[in-house]
C-alpha positions as CSV (number, residue, x, y, z in Angstrom):
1,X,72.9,-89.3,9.6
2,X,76.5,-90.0,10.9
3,X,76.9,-93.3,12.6
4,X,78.3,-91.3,16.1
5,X,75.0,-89.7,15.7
6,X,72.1,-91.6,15.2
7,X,69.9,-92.7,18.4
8,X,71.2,-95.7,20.9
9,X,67.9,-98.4,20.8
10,X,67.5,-99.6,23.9
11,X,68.9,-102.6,23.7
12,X,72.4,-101.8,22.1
13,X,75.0,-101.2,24.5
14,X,77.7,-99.0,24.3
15,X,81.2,-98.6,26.3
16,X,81.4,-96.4,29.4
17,X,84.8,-96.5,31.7
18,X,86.1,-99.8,30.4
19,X,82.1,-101.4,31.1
20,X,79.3,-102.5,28.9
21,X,76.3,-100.6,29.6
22,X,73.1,-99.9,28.5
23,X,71.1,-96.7,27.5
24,X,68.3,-97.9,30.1
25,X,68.3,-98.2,33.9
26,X,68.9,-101.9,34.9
27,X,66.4,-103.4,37.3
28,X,67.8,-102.3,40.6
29,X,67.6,-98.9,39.6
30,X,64.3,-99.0,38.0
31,X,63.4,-100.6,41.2
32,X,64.7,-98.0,43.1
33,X,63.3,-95.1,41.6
34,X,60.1,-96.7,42.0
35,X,60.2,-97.5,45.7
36,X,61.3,-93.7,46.1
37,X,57.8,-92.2,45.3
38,X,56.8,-90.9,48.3
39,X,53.4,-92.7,47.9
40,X,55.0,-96.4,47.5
41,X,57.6,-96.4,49.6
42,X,55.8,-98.2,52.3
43,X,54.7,-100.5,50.7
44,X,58.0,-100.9,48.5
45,X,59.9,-101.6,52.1
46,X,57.3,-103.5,53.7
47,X,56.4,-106.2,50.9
48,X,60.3,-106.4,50.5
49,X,61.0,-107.0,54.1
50,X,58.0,-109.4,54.4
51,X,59.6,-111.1,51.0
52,X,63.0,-111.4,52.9
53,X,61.3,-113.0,55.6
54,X,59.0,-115.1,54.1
55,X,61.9,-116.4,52.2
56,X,64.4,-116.6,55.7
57,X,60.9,-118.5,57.6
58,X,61.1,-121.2,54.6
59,X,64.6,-121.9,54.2
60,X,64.9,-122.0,58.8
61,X,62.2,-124.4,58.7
62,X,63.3,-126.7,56.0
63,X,67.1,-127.0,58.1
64,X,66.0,-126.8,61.4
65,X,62.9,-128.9,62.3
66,X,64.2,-129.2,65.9
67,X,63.1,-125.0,66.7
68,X,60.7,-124.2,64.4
69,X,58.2,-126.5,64.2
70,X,55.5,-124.4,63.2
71,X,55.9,-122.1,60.0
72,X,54.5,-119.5,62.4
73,X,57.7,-119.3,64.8
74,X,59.7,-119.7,61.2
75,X,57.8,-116.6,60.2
76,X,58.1,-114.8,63.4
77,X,61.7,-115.4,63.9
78,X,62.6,-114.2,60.0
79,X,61.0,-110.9,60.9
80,X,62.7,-110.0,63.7
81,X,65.9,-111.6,62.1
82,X,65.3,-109.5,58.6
83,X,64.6,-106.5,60.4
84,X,67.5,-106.8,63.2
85,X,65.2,-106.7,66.0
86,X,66.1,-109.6,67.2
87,X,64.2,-110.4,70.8
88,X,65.8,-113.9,71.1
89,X,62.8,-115.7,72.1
90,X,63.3,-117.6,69.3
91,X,66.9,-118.7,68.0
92,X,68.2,-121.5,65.7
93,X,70.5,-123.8,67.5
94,X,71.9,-126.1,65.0
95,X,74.8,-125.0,62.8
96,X,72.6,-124.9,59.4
97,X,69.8,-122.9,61.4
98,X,72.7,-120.5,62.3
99,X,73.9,-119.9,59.1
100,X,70.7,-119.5,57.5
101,X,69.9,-116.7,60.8
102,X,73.7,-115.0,59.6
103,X,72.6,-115.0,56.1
104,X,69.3,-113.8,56.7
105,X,70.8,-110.8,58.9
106,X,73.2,-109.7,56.7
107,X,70.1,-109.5,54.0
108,X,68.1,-107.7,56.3
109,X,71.3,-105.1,57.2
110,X,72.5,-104.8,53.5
111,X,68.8,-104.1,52.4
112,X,68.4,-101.6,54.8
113,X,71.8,-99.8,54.3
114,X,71.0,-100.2,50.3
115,X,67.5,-98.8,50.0
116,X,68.8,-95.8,52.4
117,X,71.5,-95.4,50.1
118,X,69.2,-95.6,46.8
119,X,66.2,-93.6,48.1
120,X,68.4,-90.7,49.4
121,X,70.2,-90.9,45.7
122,X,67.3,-90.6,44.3
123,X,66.1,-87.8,46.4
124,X,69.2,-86.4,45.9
125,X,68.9,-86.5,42.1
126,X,65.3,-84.9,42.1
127,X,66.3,-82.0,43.7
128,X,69.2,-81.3,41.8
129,X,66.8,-81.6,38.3
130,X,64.3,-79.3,40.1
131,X,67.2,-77.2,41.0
132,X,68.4,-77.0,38.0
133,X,64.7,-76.5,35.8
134,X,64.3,-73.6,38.1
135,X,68.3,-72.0,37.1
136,X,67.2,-72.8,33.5
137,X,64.1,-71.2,33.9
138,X,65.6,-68.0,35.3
139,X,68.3,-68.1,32.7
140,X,65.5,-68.2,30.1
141,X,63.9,-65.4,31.4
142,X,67.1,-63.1,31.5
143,X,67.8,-64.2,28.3
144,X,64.1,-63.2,26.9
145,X,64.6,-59.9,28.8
146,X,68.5,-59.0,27.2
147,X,66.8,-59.8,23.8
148,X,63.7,-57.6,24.6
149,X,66.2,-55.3,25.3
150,X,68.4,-55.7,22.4
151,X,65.2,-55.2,20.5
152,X,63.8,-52.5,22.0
153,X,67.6,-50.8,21.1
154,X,67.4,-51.8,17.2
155,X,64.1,-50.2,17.3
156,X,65.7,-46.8,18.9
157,X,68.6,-47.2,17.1
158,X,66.3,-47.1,13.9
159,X,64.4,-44.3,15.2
160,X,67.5,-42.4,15.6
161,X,69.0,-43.4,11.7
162,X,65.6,-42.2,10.4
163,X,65.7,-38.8,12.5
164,X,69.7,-38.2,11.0
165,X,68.6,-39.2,7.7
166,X,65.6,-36.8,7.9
167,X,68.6,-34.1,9.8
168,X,70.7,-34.6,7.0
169,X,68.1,-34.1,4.1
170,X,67.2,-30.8,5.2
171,X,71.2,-29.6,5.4
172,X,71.7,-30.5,2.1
């Protein structure tokens, strides 16, 4: 078999527009198409925000003592944070706190925006396959019937050489 081709394994990678890629989906995509089942994504966005927060509640509470004293209020300020509701009943005031609050948000924002973006790409993508399955399909069919057709022909076509033949015979 020639080297161009014989069958990528999955871990060989191969140049595509001056990249390095490989043959399977990387991990965001994998994660992606998984949270874009209908049936998980739910749960896909909820244990992801509650992740996000859980994360945000640890990291407010280690730098700023002084407003969240309880992991609770930590908690309940990284949800509304992570998921720019934002009340305000609960606010960092030092510097660090604040900068953990900015970081936090634009997680909570860019995850948002991103899972939008990679659901409705996904949707996007199953309907064009289905779309296209069913084009195939119907090209399959007119191609079954044209060669029905084409057969159906020969065999008249035959039919007709045998009557000539049998036309000619008798002239002779």
């Amino acid at each position: 078999m020639p080297a161009n081709c014989r069958r990528r394994r999955s871990g060989e990678r191969k140049r595509e527009s001056g990249r390095v890629a490989t043959d399977r989906p990387s991990l965001v995509e994998r994660r992606i198409q998984k949270i874009a089942d209908a049936r998980s994504v739910t749960l896909g966005l909820a244990l992801t925000f509650l992740g996000l927060a859980f994360v945000g509640a640890v990291a407010i509470q280690l730098v700023d003592r002084h407003d969240f004293s309880s992991f609770g209020s930590a908690v309940w300020w990284a949800l509304q944070t992570v998921t720019t509701v934002g009340y305000g009943d609960v606010v960092p005031t030092t510097r660090i706190g604040q900068v953990v609050g900015g970081i936090e948000m634009v997680l909570g924002v860019s995850f948002i925006a991103f899972l939008t973006a990679g659901v409705t790409s996904t949707v996007i993508r199953r309907s064009e396959a289905s779309a296209n399955e069913a084009e195939r399909l119907q090209r399959e069919q007119a191609t079954k019937t044209i060669l029905d057709a084409l057969t159906q022909t020969r065999g008249e076509i035959a039919a007709l050489d045998k009557r000539l033949d049998s036309l000619e015979s008798k002239r002779r």
